[in-house]
C-alpha positions as CSV (number, residue, x, y, z in Angstrom):
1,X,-27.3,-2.6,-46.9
2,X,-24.3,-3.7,-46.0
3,X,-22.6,-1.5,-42.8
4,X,-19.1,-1.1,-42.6
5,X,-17.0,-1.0,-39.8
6,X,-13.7,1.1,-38.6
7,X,-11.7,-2.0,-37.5
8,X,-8.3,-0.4,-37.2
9,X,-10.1,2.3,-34.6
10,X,-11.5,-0.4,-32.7
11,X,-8.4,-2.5,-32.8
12,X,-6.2,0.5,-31.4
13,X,-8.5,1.2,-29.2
14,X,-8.7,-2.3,-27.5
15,X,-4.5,-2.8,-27.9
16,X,-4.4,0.7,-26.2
17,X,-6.3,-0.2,-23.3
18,X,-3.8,-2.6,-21.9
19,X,-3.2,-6.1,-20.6
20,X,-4.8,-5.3,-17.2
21,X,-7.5,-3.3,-18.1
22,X,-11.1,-4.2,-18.0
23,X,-11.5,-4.2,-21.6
24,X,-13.0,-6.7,-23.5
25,X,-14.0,-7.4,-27.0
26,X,-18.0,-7.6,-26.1
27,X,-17.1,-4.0,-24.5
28,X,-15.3,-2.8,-27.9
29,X,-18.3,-4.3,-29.6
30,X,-21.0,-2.2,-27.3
31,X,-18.8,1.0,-27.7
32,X,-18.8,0.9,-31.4
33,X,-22.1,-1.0,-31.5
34,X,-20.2,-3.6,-34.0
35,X,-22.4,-7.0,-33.7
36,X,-19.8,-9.2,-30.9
37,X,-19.2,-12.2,-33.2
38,X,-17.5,-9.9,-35.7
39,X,-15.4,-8.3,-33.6
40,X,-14.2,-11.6,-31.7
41,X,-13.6,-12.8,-35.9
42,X,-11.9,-9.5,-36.5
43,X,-9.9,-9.7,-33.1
44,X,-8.8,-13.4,-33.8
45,X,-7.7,-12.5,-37.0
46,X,-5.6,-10.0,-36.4
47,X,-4.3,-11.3,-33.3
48,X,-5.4,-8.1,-30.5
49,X,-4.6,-10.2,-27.5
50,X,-1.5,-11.6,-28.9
51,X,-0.4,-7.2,-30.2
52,X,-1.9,-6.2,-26.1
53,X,0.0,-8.8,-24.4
54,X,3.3,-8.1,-26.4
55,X,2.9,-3.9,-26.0
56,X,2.6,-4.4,-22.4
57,X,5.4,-6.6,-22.2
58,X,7.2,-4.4,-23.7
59,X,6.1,-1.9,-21.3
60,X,6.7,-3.9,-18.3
61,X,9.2,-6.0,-18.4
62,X,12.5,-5.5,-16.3
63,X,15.8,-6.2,-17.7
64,X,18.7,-8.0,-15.9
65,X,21.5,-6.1,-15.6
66,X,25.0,-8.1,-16.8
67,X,27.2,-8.0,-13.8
């Protein structure tokens, strides 16, 4: 029997965690005991890193002021 999986939970879950956190795919795989290689697929897919990195740039970045 095929399982299926809540991938848009797992992918908010990892983009929500943050650039600098300690959270990793085979930790997003454990949590919603997802087989790793599937999630790593899923992530690459979809591009989490890329959608983390961008949120928290968005976040952090400072802006230069015109003078």
């Amino acid at each position: 029997m095929k399982r299926t999986y809540n991938w848009n939970e797992m992918g908010k879950t990892f983009i929500d965690a943050g650039h600098r956190s300690k959270v990793s795919l085979r930790i997003i795989s454990e949590m919603f005991d997802v087989p790793y290689q599937s999630v790593r697929r899923i992530a690459a897919a979809e591009k989490w890193h890329t959608r983390r990195l961008y949120l928290w740039y968005e976040e952090n970045a400072t802006k230069h002021e015109k003078c």
